[in-house]
C-alpha distance (Angstrom), angle and dihedral (degrees) to the residues before:
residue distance angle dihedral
X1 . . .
X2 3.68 . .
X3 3.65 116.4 .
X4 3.98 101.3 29.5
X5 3.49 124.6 138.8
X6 3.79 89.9 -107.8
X7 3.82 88.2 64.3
X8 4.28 85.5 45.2
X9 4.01 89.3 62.2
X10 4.05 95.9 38.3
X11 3.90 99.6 127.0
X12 3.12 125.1 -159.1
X13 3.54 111.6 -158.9
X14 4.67 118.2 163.6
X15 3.77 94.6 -10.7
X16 3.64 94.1 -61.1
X17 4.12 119.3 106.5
X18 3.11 110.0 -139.8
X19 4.47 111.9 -170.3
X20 3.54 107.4 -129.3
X21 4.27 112.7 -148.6
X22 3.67 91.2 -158.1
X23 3.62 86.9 112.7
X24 3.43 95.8 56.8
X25 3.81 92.8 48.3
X26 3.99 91.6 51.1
X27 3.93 88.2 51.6
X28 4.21 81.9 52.3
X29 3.83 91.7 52.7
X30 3.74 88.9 55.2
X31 3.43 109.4 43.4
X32 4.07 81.8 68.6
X33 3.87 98.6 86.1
X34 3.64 134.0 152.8
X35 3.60 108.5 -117.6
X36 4.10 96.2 -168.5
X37 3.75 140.3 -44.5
X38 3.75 133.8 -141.8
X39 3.85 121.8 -148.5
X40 3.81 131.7 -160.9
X41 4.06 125.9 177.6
X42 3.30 137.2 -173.7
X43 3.64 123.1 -154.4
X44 3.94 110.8 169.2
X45 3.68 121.9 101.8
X46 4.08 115.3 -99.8
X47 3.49 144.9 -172.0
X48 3.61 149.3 165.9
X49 3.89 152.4 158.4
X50 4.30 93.1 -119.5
X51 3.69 126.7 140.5
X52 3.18 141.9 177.1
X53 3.86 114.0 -99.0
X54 3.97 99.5 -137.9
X55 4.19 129.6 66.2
X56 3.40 111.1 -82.9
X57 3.61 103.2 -93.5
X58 4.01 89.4 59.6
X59 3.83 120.2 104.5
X60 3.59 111.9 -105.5
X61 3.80 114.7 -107.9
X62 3.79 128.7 -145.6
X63 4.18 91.4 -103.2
X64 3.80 86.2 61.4
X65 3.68 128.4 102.6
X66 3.62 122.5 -15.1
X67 3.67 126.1 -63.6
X68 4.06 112.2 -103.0
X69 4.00 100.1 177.5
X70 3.04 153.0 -12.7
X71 3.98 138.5 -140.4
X72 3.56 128.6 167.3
X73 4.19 131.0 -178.1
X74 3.70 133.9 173.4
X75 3.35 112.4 -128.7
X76 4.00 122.4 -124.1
X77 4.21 85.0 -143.9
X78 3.30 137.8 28.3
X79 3.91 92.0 -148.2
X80 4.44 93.5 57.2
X81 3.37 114.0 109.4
X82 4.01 113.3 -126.6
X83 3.73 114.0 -125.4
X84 4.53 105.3 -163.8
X85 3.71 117.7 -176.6
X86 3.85 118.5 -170.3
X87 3.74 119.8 -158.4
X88 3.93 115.4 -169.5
X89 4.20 134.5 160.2
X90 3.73 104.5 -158.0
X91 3.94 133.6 173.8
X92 3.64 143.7 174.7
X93 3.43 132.6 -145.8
X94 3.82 91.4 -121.8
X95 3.54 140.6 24.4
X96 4.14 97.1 -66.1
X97 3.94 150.2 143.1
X98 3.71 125.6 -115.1
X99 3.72 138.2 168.7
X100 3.70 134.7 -141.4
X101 3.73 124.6 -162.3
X102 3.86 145.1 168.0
X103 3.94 129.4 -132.4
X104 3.68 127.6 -151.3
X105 3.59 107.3 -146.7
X106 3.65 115.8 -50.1
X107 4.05 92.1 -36.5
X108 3.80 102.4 143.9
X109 3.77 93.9 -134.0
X110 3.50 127.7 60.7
X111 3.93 122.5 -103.1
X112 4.06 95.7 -148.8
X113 3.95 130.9 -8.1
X114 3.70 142.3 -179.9
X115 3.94 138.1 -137.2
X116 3.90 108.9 -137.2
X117 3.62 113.0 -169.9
X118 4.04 116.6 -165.9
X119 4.38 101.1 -163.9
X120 3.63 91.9 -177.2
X121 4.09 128.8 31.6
X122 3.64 117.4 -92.6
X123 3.91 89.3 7.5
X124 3.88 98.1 145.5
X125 3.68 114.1 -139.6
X126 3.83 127.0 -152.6
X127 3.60 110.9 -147.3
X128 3.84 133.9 169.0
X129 4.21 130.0 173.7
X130 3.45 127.0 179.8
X131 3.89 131.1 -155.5
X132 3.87 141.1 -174.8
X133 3.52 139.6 -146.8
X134 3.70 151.2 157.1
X135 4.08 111.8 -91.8
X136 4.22 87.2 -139.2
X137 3.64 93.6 -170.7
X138 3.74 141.2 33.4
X139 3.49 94.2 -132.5
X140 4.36 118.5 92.4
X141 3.51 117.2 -74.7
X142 4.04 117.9 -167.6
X143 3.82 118.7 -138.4
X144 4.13 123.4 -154.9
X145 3.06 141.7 -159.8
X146 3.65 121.2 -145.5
X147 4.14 134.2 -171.3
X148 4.01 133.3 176.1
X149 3.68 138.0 135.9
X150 3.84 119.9 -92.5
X151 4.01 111.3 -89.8
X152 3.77 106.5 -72.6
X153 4.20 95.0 16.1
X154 3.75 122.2 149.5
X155 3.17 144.3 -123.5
X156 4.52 120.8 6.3
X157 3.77 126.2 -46.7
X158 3.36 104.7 -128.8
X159 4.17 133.5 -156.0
X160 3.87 126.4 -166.0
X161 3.86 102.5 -4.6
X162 3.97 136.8 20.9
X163 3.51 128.2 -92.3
X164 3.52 94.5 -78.8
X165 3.72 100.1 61.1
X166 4.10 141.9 -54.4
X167 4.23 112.9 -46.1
X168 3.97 125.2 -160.3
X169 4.10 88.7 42.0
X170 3.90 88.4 -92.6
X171 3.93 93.9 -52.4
X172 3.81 93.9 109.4
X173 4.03 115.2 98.0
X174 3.55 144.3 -146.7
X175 3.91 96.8 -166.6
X176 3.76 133.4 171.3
X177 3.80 115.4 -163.8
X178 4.31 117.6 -174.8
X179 3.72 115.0 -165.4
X180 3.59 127.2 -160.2
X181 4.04 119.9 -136.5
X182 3.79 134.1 -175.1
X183 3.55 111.8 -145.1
């Protein structure tokens, strides 16, 4: 067809013409689009005493821990991948590992989850993970976010504050965010 973008990026370059696929690799870059996101937050100050049943090198299953948040989203496709950032400050009172980890659905495994080590009490720790996965379905799936102390772990986990009490006035988040791309 005259006019296309593959006859744009036809170079001619020492009498030879030479087709470039730019075009086609543009059109690739934009076929990747975000087709909506869903956001939840939680900014009260938590704690608890949960663990996770298993060793430490087990995956951490839905009964683990203590549910954080939750976000759900019904997907536009079933063939989108699923992008699901976590954001989370945690602490404990004394030197202590913890875990963080996020649940698709009611799958007893976790999809993705994080080691958060706290080297001295009431040391607040930013941490943030990130994991993808096929939507599967058109119909609403619900995403958690999980946290607890590995199996025989001191001491409180603790969300949006130290042990003494809530820090940053309540502006401080734990926030899950779940973004929706066409591939």
């Amino acid at each position: 067809m005259a006019g296309s973008l593959n006859d744009i990026f036809t170079v001619i370059q020492n009498g030879v013409v030479a087709v470039n696929n730019l075009a086609q690799q543009i059109a690739g870059t934009f076929n990747r689009i975000t087709l909506q996101t869903a956001y939840g937050e939680q900014t009260a100050y938590t704690s608890g005493t949960s663990s996770m049943a298993g060793a430490a090198d087990t995956i951490p299953q839905i009964t683990d821990g203590t549910l954080l948040l939750q976000v759900s989203i019904t997907p536009r496709l079933s063939t989108s991948q699923l992008l699901v950032r976590a954001t989370i400050t945690a602490t404990n009172g004394t030197p202590s590992n913890m875990w963080a980890a996020i649940f698709k659905d009611n799958i007893t495994s976790a999809i993705g989850s994080v080691g958060i080590g706290v080297a001295n009490g009431d040391a607040m720790v930013p941490t943030s993970f990130t994991v993808q996965t096929t939507s599967g379905t058109t119909s609403p799936i619900n995403f958690t976010l999980h946290i607890g102390l590995f199996n025989g772990g001191a001491g409180s986990w603790i969300v949006n504050g130290v042990s003494a009490a809530r820090r940053l006035g309540g502006s401080q988040r734990t926030t899950m965010t779940i973004e929706e791309i066409k591939t």
